[in-house]
N, C-alpha and C positions, 0 to 999 in steps of 0.2 A: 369880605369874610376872610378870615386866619384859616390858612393852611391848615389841614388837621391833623399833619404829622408833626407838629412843633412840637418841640421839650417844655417845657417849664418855664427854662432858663430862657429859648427863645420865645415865649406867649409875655415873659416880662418885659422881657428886650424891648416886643413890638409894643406892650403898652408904656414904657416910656417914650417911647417915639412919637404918639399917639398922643401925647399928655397935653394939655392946656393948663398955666400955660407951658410954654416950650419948658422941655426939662433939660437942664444943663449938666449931667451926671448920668449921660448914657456913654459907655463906655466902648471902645473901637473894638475891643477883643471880644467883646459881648454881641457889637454889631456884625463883625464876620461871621461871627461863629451862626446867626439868623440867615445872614443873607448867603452861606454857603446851604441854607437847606431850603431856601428856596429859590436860588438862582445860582448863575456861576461868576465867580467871583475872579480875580486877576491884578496883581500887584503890576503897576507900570511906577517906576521912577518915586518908588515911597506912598503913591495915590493908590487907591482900588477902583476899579474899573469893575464895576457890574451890571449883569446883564440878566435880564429878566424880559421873558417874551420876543425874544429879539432886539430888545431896546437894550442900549449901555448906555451907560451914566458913571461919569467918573469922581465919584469924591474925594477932593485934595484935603488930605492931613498936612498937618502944620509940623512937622520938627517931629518931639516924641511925647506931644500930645497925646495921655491917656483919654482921657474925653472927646466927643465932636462938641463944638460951640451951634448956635443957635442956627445960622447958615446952615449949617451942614446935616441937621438933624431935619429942616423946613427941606430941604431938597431929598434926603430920604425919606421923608414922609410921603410927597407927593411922588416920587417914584414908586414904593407899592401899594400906594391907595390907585393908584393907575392903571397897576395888573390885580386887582383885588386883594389886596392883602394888609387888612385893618386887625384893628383887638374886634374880638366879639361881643 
């Protein structure tokens, strides 16, 4: 179950994340901007480093990749389908 303080912008966010199949047009400034209102977030070395529950998980961006590729959105996904945090 989604958070129920999400904006708009992040209940979109999470259902491209969400999408089947993988959506390849979720964007990284769209992804922060979710994952700072539900967990805390931390730039290492160009990557973010987020932590939700006590769990971190670092996802590596590539260069100045405006999107995540398919990778990256499958290990976000399973990150907060883990602390509960799907579309409704």
């Amino acid at each position: 179950m989604a958070a129920p303080d999400l904006s708009n912008n992040h209940r979109d966010t999470l259902n491209k994340i969400f999408a089947h199949p993988v959506s390849h047009n979720v964007e990284w400034q769209d992804v922060i901007g979710l994952l700072g209102a539900v967990g805390d977030i931390e730039e290492r070395h160009g990557n973010l480093a987020v932590t939700l529950g006590g769990e971190t998980e670092v996802l590596h961006r590539h260069g100045s990749e405006k999107s995540l590729d398919a990778d990256a959105v499958m290990s976000l996904r399973k990150l907060l389908a883990s602390h509960g945090i799907e579309p409704n």
